[in-house]
PDB file of N, CA, C and O in Angstrom:
ATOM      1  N   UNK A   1     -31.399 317.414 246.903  1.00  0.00           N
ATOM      2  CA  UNK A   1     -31.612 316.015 246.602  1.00  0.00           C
ATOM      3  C   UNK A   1     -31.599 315.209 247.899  1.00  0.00           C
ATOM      4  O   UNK A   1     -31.040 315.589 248.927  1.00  0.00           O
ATOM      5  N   UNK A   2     -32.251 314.086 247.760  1.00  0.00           N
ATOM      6  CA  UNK A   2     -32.389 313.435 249.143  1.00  0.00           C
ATOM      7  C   UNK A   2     -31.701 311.819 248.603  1.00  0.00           C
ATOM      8  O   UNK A   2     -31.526 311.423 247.451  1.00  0.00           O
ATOM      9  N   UNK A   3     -31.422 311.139 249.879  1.00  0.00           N
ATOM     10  CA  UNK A   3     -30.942 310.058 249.456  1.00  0.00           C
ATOM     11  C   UNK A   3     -31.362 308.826 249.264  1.00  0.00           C
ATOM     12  O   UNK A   3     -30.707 307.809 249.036  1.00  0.00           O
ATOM     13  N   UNK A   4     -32.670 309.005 249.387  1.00  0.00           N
ATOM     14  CA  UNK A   4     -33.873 308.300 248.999  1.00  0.00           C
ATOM     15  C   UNK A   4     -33.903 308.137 247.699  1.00  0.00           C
ATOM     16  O   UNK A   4     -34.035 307.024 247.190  1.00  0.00           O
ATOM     17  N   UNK A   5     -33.746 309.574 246.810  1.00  0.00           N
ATOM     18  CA  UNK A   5     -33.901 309.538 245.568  1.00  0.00           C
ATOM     19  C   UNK A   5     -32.934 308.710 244.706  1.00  0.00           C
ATOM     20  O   UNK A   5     -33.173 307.955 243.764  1.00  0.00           O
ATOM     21  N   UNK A   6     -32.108 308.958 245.122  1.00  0.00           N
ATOM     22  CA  UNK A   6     -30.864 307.934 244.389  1.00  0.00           C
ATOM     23  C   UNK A   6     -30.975 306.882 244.836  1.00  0.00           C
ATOM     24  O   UNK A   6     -30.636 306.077 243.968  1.00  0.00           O
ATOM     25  N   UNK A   7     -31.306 306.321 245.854  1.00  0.00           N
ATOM     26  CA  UNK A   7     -31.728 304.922 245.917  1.00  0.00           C
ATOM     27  C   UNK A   7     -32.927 304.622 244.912  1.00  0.00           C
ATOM     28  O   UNK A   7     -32.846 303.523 244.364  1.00  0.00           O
ATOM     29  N   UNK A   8     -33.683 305.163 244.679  1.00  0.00           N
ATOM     30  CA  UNK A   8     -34.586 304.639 243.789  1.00  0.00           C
ATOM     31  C   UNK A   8     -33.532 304.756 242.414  1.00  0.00           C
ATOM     32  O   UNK A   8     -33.006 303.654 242.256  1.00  0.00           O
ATOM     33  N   UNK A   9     -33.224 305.411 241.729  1.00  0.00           N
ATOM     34  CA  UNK A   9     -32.720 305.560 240.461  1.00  0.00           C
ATOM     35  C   UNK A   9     -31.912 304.175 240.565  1.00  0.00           C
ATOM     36  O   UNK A   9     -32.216 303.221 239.848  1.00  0.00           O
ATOM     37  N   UNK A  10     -30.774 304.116 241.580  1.00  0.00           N
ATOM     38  CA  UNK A  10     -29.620 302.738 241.573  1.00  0.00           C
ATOM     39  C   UNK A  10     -30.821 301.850 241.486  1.00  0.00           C
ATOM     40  O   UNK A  10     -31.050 301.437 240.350  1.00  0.00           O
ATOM     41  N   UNK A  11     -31.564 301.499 242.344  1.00  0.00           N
ATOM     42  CA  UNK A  11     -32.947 299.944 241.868  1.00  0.00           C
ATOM     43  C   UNK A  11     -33.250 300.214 240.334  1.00  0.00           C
ATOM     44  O   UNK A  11     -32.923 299.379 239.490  1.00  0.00           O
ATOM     45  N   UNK A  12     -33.736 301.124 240.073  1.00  0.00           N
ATOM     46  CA  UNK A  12     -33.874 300.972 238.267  1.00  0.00           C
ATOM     47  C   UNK A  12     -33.191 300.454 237.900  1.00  0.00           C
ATOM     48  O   UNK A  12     -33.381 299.295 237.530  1.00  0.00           O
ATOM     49  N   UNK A  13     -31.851 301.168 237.806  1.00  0.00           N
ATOM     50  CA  UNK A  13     -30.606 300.524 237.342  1.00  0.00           C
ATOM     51  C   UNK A  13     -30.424 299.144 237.181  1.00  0.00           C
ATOM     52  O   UNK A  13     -30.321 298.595 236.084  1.00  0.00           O
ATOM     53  N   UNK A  14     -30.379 298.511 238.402  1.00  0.00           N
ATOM     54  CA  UNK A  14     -29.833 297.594 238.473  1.00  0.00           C
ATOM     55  C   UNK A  14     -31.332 296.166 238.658  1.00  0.00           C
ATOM     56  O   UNK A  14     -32.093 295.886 239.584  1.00  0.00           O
ATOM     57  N   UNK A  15     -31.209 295.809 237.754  1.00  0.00           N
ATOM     58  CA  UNK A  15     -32.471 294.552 237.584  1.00  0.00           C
ATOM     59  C   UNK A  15     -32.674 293.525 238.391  1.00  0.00           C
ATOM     60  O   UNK A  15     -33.719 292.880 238.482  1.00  0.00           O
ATOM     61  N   UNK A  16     -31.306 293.299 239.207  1.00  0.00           N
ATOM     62  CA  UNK A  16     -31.491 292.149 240.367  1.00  0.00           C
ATOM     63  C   UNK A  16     -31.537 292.644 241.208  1.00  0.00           C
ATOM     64  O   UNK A  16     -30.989 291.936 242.053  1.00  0.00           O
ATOM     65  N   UNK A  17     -31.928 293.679 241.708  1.00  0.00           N
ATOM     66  CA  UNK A  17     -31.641 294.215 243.092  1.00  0.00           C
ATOM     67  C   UNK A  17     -33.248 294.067 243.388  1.00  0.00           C
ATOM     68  O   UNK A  17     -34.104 294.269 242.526  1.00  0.00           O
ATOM     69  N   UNK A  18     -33.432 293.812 244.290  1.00  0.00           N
ATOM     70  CA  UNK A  18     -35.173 294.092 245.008  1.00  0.00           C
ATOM     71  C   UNK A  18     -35.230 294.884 245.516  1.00  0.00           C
ATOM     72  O   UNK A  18     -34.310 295.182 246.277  1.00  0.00           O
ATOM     73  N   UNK A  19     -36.727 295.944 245.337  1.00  0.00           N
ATOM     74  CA  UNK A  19     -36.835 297.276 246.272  1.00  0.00           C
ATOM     75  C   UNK A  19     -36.492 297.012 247.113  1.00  0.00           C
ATOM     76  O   UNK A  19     -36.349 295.813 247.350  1.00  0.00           O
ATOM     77  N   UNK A  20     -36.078 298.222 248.282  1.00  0.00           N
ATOM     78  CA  UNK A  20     -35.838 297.892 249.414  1.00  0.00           C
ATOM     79  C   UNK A  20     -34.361 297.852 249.593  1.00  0.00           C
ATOM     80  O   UNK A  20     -33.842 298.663 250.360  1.00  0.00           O
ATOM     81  N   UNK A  21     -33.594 296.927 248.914  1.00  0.00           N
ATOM     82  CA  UNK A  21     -32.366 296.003 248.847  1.00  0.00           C
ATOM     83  C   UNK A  21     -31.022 297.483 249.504  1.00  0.00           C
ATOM     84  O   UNK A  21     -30.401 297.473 250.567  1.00  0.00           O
ATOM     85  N   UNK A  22     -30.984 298.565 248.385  1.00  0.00           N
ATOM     86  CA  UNK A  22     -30.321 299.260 248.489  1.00  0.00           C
ATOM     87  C   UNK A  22     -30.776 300.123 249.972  1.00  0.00           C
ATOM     88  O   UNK A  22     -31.947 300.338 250.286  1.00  0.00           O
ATOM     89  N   UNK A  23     -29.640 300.525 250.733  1.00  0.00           N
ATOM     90  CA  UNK A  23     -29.821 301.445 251.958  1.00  0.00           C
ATOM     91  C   UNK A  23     -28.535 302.678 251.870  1.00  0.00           C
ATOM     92  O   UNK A  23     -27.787 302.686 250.892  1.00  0.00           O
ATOM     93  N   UNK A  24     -28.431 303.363 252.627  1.00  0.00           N
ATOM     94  CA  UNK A  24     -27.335 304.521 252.319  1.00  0.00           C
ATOM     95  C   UNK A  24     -25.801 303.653 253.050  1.00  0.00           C
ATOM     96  O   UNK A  24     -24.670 304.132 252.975  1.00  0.00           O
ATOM     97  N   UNK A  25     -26.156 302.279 253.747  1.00  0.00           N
ATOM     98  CA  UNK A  25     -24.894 302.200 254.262  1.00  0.00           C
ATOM     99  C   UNK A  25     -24.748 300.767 253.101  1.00  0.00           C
ATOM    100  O   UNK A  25     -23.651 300.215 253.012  1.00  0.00           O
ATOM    101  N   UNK A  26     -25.466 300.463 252.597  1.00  0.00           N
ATOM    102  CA  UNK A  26     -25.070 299.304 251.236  1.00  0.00           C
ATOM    103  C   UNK A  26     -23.938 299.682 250.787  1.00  0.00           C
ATOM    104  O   UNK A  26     -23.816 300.906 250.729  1.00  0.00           O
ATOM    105  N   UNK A  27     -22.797 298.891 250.345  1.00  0.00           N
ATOM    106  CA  UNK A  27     -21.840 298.199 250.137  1.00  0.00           C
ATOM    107  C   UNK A  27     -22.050 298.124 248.518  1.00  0.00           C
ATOM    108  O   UNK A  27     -23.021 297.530 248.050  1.00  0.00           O
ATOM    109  N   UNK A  28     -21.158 298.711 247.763  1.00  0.00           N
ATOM    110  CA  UNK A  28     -21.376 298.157 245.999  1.00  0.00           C
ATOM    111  C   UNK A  28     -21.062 296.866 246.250  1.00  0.00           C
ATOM    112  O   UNK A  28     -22.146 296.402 246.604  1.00  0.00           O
ATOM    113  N   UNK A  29     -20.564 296.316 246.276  1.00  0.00           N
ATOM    114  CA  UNK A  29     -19.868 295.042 246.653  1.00  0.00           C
ATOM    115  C   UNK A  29     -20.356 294.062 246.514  1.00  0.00           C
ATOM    116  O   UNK A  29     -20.144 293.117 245.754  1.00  0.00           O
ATOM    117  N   UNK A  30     -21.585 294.405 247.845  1.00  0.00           N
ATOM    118  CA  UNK A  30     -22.755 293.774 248.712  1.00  0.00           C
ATOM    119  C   UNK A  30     -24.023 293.432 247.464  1.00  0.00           C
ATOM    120  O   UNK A  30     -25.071 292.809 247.632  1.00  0.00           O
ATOM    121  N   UNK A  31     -23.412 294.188 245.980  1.00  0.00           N
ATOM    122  CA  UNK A  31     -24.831 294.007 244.613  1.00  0.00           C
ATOM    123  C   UNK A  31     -23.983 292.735 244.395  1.00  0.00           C
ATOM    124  O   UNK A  31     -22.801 292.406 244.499  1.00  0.00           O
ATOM    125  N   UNK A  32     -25.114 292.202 244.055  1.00  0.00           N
ATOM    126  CA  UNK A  32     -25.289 290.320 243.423  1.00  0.00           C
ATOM    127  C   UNK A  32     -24.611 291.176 241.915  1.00  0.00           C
ATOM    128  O   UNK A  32     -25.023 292.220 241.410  1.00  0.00           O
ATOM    129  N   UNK A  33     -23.731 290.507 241.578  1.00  0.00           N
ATOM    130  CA  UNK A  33     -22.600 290.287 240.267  1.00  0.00           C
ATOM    131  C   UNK A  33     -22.481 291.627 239.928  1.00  0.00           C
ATOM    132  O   UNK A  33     -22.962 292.092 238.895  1.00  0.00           O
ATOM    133  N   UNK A  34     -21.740 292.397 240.913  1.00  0.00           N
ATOM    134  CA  UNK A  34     -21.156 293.716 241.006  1.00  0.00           C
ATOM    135  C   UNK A  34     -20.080 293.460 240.296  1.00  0.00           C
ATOM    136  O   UNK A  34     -19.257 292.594 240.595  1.00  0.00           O
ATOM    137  N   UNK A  35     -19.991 294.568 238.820  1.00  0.00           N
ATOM    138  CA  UNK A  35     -18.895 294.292 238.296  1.00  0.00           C
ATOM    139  C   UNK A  35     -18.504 295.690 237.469  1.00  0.00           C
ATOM    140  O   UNK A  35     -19.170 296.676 237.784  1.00  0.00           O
ATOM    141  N   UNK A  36     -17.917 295.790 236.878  1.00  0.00           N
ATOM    142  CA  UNK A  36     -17.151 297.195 235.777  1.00  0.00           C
ATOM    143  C   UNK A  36     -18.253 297.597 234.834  1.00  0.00           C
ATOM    144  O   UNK A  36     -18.289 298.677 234.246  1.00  0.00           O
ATOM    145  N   UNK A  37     -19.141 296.650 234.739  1.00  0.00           N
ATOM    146  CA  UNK A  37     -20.289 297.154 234.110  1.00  0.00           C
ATOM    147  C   UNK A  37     -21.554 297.632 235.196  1.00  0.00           C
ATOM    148  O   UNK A  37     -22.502 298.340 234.856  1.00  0.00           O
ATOM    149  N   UNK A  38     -21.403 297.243 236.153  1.00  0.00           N
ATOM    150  CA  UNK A  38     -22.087 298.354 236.903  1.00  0.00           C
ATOM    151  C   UNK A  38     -21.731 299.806 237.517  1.00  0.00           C
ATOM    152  O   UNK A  38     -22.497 300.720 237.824  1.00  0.00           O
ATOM    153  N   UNK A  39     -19.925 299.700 237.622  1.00  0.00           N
ATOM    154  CA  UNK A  39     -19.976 301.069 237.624  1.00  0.00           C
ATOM    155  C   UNK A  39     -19.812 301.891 236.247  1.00  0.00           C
ATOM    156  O   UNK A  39     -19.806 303.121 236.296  1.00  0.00           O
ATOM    157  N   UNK A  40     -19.714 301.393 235.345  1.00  0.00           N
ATOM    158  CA  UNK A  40     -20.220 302.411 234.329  1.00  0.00           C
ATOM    159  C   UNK A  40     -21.197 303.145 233.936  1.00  0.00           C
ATOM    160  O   UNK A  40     -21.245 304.167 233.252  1.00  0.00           O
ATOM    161  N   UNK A  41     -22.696 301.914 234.922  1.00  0.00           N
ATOM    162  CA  UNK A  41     -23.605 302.057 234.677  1.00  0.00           C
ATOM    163  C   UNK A  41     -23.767 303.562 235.457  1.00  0.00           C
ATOM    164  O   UNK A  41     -24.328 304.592 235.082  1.00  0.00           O
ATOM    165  N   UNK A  42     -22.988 303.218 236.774  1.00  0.00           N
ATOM    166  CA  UNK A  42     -23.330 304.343 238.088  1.00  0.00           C
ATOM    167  C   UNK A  42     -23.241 306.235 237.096  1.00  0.00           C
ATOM    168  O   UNK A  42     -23.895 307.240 236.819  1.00  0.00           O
ATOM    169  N   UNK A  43     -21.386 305.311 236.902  1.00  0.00           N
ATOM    170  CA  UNK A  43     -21.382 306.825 235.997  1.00  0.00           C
ATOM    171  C   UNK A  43     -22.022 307.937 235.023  1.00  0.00           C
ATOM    172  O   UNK A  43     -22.005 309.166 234.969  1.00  0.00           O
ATOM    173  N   UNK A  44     -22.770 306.565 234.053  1.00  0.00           N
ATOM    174  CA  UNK A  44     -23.690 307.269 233.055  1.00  0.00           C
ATOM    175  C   UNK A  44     -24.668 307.715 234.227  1.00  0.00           C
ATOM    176  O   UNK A  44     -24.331 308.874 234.468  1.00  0.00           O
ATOM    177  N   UNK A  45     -25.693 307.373 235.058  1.00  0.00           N
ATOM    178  CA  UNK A  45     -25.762 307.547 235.944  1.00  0.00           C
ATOM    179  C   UNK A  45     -26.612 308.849 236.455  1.00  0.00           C
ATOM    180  O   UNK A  45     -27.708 309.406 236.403  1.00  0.00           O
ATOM    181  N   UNK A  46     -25.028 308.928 237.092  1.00  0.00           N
ATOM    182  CA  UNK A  46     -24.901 310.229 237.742  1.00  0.00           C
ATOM    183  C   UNK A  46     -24.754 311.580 236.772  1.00  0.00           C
ATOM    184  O   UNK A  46     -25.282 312.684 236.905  1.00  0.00           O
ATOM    185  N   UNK A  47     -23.864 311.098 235.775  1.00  0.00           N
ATOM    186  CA  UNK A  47     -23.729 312.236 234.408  1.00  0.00           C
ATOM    187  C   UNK A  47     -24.965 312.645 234.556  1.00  0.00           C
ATOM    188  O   UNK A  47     -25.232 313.491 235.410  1.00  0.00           O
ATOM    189  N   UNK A  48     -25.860 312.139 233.792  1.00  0.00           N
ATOM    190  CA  UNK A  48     -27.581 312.373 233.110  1.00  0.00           C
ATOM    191  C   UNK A  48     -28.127 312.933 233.923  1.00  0.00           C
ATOM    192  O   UNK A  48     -28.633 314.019 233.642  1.00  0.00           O
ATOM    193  N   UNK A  49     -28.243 312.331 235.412  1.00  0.00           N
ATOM    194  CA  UNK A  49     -29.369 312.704 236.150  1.00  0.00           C
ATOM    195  C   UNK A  49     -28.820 313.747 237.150  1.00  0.00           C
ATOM    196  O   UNK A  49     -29.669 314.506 237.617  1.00  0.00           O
ATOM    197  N   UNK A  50     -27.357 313.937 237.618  1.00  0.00           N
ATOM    198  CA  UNK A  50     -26.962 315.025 238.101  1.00  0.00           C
ATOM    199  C   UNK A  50     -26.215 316.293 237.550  1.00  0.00           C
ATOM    200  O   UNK A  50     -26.466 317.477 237.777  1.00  0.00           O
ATOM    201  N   UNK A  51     -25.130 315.685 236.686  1.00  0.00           N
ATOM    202  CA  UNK A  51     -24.615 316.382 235.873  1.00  0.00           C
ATOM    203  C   UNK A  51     -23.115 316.411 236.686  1.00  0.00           C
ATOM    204  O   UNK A  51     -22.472 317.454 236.803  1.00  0.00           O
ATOM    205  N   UNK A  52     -22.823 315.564 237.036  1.00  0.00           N
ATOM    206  CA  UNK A  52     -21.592 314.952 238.352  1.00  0.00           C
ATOM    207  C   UNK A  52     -21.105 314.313 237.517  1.00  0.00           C
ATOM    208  O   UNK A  52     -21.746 313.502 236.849  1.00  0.00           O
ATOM    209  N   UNK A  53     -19.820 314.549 237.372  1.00  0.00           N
ATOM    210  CA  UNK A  53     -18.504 313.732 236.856  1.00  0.00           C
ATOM    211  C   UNK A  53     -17.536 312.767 237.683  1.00  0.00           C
ATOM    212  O   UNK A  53     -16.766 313.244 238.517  1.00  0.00           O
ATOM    213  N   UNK A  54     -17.605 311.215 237.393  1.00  0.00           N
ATOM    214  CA  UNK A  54     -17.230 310.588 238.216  1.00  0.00           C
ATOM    215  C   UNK A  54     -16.016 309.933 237.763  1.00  0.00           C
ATOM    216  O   UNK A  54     -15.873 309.312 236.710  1.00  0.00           O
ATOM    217  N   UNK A  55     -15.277 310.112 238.547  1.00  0.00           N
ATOM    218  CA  UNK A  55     -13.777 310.016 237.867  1.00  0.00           C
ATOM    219  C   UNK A  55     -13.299 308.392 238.460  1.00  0.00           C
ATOM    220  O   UNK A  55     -14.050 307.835 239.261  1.00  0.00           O
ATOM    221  N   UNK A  56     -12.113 307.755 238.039  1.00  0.00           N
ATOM    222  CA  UNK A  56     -11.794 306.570 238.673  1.00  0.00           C
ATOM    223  C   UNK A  56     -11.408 306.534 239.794  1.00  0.00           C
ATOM    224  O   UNK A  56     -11.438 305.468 240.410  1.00  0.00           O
ATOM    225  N   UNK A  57     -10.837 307.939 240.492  1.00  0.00           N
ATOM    226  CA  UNK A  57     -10.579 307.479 241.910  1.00  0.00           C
ATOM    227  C   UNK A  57     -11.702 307.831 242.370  1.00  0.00           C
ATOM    228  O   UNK A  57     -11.857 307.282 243.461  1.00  0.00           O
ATOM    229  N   UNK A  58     -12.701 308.564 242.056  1.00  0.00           N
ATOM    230  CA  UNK A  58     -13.845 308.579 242.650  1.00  0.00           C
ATOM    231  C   UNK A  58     -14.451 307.130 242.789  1.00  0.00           C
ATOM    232  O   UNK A  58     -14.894 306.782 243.884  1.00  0.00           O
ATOM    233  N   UNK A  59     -14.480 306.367 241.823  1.00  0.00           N
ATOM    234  CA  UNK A  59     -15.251 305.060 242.235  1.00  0.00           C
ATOM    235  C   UNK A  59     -13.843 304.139 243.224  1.00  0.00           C
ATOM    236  O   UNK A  59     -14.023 303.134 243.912  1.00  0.00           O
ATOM    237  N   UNK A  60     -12.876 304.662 243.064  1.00  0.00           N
ATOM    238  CA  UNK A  60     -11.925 303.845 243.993  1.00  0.00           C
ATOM    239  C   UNK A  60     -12.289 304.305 245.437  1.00  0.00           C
ATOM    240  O   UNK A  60     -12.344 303.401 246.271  1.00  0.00           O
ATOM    241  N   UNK A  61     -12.525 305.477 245.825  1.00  0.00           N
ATOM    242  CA  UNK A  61     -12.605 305.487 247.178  1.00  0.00           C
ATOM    243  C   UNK A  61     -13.873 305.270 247.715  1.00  0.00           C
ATOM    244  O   UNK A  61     -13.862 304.676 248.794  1.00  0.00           O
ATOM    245  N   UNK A  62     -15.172 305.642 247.186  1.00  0.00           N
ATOM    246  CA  UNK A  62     -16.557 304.659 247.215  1.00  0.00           C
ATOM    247  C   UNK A  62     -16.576 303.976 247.287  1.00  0.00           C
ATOM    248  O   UNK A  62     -16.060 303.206 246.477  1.00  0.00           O
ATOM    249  N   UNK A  63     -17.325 303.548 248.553  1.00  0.00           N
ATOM    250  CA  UNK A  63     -17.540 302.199 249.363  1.00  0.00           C
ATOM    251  C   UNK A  63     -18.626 301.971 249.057  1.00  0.00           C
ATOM    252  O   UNK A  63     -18.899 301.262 248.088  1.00  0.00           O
ATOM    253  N   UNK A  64     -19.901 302.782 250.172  1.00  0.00           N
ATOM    254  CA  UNK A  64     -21.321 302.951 249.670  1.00  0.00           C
ATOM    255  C   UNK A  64     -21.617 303.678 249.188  1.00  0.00           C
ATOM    256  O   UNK A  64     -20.871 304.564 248.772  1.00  0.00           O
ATOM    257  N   UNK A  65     -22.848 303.635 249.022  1.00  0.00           N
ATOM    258  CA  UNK A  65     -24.495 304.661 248.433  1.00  0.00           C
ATOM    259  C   UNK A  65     -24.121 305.932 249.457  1.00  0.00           C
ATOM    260  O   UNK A  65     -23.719 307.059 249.168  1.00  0.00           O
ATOM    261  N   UNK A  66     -24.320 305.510 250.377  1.00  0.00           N
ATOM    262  CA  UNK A  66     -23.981 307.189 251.565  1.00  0.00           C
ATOM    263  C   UNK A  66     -22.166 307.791 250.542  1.00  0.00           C
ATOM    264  O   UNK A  66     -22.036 308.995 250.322  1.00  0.00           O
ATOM    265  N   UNK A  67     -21.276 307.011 250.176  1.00  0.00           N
ATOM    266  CA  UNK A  67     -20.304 307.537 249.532  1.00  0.00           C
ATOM    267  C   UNK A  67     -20.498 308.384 248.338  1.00  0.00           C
ATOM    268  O   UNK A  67     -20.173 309.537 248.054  1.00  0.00           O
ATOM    269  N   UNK A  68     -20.971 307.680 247.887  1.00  0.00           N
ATOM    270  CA  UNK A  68     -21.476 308.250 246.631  1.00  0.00           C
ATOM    271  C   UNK A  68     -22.765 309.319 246.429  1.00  0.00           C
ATOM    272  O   UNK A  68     -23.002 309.833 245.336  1.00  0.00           O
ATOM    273  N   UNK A  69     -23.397 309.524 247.388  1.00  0.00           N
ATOM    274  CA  UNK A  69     -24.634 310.868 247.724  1.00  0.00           C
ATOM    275  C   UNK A  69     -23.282 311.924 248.286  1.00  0.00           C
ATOM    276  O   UNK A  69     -23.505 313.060 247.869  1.00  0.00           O
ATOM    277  N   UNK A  70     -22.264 311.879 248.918  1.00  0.00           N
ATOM    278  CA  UNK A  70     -21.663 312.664 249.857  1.00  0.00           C
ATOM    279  C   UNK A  70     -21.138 313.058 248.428  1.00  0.00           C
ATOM    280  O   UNK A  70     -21.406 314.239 248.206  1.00  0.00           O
ATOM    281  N   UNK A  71     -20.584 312.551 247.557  1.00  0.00           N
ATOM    282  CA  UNK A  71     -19.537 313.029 245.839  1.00  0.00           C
ATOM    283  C   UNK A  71     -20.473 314.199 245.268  1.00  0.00           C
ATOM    284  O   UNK A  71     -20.201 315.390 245.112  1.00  0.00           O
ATOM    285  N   UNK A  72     -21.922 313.340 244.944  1.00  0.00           N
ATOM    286  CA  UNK A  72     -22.583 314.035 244.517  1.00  0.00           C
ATOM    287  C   UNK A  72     -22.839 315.682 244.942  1.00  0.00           C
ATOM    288  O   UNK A  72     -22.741 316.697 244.252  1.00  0.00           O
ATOM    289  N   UNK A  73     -23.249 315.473 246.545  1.00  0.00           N
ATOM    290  CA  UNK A  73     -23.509 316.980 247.265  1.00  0.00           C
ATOM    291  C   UNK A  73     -22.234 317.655 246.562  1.00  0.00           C
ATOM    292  O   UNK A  73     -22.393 318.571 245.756  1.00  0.00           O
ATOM    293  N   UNK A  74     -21.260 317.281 246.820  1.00  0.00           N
ATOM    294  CA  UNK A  74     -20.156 318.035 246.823  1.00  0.00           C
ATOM    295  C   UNK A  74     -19.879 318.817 245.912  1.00  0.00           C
ATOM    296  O   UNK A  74     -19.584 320.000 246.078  1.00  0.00           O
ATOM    297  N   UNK A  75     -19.959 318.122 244.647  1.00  0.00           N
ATOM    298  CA  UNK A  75     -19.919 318.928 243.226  1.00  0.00           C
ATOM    299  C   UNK A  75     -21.409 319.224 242.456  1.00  0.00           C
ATOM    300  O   UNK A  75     -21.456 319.273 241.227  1.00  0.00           O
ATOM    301  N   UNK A  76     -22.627 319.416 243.300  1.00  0.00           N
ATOM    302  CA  UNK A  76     -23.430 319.608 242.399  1.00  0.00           C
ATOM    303  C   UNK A  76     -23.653 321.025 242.789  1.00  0.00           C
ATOM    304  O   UNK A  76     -24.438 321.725 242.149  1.00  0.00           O
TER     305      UNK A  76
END
């Protein structure tokens, strides 16, 4: 998997974001009305399209997109 690809999937996701917007050093944070419903969204997510189980300290220690591609490698 490349990390390109998951940048495209997170823009689906997320309806306010403009192509482009997301980069591997983006910040969840840094999303316009980043909230508990977007990381749920992440989670379903990653379930479906990787088959990666994302636990709460997993989204606690995720910062960025590069954080969250590095989870993924790890357990897929």
């Amino acid at each position: 998997m490349k990390i390109e690809d998951l940048i495209g999937k997170l823009e689906e996701e997320f309806d306010e974001v403009e192509p482009g917007f997301i980069k591997p050093e983006t910040k969840f944070t840094d999303i316009e009305n980043w909230g508990s419903m977007h990381a749920l969204i992440i989670i379903a997510l990653i379930d479906m399209e990787y088959e990666v189980t994302l636990t709460g300290q997993d989204l606690k220690v995720m910062k960025t997109v590069q954080d969250l591609f590095r989870i993924i490698n790890e357990r897929a």
